[in-house]
Kinemage of the C-alpha trace (Angstrom):
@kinemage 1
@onewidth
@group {chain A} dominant
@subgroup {mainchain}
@vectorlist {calphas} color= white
{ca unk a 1} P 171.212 157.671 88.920
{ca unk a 2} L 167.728 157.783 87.659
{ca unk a 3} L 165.207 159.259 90.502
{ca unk a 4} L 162.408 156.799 91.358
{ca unk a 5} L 158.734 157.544 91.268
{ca unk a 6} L 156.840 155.051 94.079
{ca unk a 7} L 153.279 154.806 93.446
{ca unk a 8} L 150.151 152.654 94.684
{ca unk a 9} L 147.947 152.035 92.251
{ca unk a 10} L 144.883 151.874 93.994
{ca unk a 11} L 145.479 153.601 97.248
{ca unk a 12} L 146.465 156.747 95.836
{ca unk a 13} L 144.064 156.226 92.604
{ca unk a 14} L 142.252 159.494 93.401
{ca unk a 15} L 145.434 161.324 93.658
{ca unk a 16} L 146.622 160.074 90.705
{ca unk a 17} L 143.376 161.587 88.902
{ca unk a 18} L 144.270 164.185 90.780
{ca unk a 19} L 147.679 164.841 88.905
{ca unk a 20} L 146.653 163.623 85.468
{ca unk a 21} L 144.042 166.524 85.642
{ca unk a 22} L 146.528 169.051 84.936
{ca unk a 23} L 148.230 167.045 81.875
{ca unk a 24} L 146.786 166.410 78.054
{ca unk a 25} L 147.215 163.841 76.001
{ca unk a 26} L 150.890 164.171 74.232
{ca unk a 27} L 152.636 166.470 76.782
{ca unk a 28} L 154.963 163.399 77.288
{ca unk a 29} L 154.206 161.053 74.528
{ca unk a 30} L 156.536 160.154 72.557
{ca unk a 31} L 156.727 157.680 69.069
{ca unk a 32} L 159.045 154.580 69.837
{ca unk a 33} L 159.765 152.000 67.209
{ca unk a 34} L 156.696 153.669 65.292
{ca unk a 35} L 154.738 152.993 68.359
{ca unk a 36} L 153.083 155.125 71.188
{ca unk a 37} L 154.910 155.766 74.167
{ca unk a 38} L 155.214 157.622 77.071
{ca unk a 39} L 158.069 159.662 79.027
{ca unk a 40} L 158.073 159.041 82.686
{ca unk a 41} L 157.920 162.464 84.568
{ca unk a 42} L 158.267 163.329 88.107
{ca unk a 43} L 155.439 162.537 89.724
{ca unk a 44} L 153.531 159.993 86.989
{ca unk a 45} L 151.532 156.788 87.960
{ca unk a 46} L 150.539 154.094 85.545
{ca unk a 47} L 147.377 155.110 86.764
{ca unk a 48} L 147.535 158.329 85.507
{ca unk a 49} L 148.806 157.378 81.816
{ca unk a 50} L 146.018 154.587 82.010
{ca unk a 51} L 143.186 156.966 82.361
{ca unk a 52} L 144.775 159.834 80.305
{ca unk a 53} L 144.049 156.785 77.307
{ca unk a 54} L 141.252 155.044 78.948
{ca unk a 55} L 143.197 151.927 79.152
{ca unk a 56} L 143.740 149.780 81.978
{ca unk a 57} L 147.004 150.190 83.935
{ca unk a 58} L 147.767 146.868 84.002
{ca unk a 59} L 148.072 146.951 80.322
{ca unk a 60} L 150.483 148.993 80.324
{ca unk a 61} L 152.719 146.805 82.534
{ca unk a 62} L 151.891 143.644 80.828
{ca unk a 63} L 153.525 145.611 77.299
{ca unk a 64} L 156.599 146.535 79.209
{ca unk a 65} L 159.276 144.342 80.591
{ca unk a 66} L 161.114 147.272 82.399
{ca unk a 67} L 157.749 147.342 84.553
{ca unk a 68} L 158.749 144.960 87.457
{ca unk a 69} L 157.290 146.632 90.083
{ca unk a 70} L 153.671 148.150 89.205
{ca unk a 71} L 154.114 150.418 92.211
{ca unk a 72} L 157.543 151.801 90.945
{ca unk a 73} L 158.555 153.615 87.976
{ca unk a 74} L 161.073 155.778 87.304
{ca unk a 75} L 161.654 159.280 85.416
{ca unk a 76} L 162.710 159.182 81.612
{ca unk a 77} L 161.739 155.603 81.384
{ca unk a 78} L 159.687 155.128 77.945
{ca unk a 79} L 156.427 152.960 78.687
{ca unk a 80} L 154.955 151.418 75.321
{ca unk a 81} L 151.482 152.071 75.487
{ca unk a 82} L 149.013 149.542 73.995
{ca unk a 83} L 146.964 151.511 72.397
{ca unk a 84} L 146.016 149.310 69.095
{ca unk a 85} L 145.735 146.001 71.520
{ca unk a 86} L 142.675 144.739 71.789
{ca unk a 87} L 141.856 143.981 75.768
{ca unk a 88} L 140.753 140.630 75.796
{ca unk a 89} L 137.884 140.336 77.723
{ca unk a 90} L 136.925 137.410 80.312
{ca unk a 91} L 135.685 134.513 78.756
{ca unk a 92} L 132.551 134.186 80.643
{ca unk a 93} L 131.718 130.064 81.354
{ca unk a 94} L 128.531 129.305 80.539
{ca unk a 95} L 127.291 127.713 83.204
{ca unk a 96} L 126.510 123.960 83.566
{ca unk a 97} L 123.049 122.643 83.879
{ca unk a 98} L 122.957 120.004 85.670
{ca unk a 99} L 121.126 116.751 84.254
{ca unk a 100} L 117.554 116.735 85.995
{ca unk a 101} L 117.795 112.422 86.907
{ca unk a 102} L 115.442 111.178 84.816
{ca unk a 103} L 112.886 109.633 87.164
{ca unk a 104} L 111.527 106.134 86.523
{ca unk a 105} L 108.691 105.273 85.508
{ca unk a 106} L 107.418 103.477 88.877
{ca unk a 107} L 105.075 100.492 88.088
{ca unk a 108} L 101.577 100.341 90.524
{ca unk a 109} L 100.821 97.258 91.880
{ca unk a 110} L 97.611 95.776 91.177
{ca unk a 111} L 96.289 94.961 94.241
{ca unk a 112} L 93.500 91.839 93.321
{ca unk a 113} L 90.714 91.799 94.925
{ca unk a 114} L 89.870 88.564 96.939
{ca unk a 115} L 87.282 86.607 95.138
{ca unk a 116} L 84.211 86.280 97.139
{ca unk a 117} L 83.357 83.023 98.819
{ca unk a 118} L 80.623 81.784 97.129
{ca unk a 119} L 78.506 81.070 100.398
{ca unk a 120} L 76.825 77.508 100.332
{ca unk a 121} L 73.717 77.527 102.035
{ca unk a 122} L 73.618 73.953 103.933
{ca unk a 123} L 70.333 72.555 103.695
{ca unk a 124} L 68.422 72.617 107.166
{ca unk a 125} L 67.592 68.589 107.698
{ca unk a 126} L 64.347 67.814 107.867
{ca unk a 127} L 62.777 66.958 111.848
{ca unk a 128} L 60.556 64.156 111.235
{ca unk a 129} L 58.277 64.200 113.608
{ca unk a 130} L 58.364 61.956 116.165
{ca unk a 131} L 56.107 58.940 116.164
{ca unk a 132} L 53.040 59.293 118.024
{ca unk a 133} L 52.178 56.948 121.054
{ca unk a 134} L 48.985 55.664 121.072
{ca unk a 135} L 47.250 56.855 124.389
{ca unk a 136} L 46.339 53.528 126.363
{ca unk a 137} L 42.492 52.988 126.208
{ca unk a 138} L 40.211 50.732 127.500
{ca unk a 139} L 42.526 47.695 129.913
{ca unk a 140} L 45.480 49.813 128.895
{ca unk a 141} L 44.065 52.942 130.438
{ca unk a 142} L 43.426 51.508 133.804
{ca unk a 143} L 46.535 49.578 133.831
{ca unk a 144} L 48.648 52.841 133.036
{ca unk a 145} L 46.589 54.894 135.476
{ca unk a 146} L 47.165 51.815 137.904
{ca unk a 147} L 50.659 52.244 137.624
{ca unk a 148} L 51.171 55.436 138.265
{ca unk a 149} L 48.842 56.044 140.868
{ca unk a 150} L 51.569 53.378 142.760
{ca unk a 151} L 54.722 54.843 141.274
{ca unk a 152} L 53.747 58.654 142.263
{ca unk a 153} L 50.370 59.067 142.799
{ca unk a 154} L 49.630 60.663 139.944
{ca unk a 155} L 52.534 63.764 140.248
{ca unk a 156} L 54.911 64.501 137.462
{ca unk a 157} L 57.216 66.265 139.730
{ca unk a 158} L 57.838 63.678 142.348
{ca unk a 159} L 61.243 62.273 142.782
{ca unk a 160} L 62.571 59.470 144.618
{ca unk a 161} L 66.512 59.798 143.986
{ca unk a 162} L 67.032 59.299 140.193
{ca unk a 163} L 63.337 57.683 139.345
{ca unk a 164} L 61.521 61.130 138.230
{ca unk a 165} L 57.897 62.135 138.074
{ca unk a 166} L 54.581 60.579 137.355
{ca unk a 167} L 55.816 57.458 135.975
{ca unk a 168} L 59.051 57.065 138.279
{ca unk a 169} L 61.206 56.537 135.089
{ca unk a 170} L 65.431 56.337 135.237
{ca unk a 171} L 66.567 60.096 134.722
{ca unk a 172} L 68.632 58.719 132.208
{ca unk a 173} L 65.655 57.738 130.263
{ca unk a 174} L 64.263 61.398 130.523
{ca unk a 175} L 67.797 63.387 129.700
{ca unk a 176} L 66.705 66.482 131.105
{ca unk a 177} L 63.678 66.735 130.192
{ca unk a 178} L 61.368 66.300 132.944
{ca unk a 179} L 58.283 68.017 131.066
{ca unk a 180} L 54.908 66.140 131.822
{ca unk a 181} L 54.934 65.516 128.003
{ca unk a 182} L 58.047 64.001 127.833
{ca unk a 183} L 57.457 61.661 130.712
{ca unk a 184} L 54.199 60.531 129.372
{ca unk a 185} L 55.999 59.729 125.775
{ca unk a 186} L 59.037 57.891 127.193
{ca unk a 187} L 56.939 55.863 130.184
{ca unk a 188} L 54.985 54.794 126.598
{ca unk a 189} L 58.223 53.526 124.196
{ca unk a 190} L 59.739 52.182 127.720
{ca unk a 191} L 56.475 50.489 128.248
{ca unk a 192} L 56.158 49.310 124.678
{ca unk a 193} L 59.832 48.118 124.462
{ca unk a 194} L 60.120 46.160 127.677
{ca unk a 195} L 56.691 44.835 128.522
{ca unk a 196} L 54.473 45.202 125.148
{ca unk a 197} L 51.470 46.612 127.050
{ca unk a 198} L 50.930 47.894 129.891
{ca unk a 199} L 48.698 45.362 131.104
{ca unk a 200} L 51.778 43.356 131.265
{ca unk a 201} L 53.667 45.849 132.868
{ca unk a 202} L 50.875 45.833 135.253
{ca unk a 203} L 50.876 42.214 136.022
{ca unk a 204} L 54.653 42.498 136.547
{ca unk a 205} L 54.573 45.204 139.345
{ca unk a 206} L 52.109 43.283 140.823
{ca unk a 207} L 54.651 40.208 140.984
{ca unk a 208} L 57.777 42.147 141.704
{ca unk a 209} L 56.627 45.411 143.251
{ca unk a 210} L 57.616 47.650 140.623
{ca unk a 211} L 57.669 47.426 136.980
């Protein structure tokens, strides 16, 4: 029964540098087939064949199919060693760039500009001045004075209910305007419109009482 050598390959890797120390290269090699090999001996790890050729150990257990157990070899058993194998290194990836998104072009919106209103200046209508009544002379004078001597005597701000002022004229005929001026220019179209003159007017308050 062959005696069994039980190794860890990287727990005891510094004692297995340890042992291969004290060996050279060819104390246990041996030519199989025309090919390198090596004789297990009492105490050997693949560890310590791997770095006596600066090969990996793993190597050396991938070229032999008596190597089940990495961790157990046993004495006398010839290991082919892989000496003219080239170890094939890791194919490094290259590594994949990843597509920069190509960013759309983003169209600005014209913002338009309102069109400015073209402003029409309306044409300010023209005040035509108001006619001008003739001031009563002469018959007219007297009659007018006449009048309102009875009607107020003489005072543009009496007021006798709605009759206003000098003339006692209808507030409606006055619209707000109680100014002497005003009364003296409607008491004149009123006059004019309803009685001609005021001579007439006169001879009508005289008849009625008021005019």
């Amino acid at each position: 029964m062959k005696n069994k050598v039980f190794i860890a390959t990287a727990g005891v890797l510094g004692l297995g540098l340890a042992f291969s120390s004290a060996k050279t290269v060819g104390a246990e090699e041996v030519i199989d087939n025309g090919q390198p090999a090596w004789r297990v001996e009492q105490g050997d790890t693949l560890s310590d064949i791997a770095n006596i050729y600066g090969i990996n150990f793993q190597d050396i257990s991938n070229a032999n199919d008596s190597v089940v157990d990495e961790n157990l070899i046993f004495v006398d058993d010839i290991l082919h060693l892989p000496l003219n194998q080239e170890v094939e290194q890791p194919v490094e990836e290259a590594p994949i760039q990843e597509e920069v998104p190509v960013q759309e072009e983003v169209e600005e919106s014209v913002v338009e500009e309102p069109a400015e209103e073209t402003v029409v200046e309306e044409e300010t209508p023209v005040q035509e001045a108001p006619e001008t009544q003739q001031e009563a002379t002469g018959s007219e004078a007297e009659a007018k004075a006449w009048i309102a001597n009875k009607e107020s005597g003489n005072d543009y701000g009496a007021q006798n209910g709605r009759y206003i002022g000098k003339f006692q004229l209808d507030s409606s005929y006055l619209k707000g305007d109680y100014s002497p001026a005003n009364q003296e220019r409607v008491a004149e179209q009123y006059v004019s419109d309803r009685y001609g003159s005021w001579s007439n007017a006169k001879q009508e308050w005289q008849q009625k009482g008021w005019y």
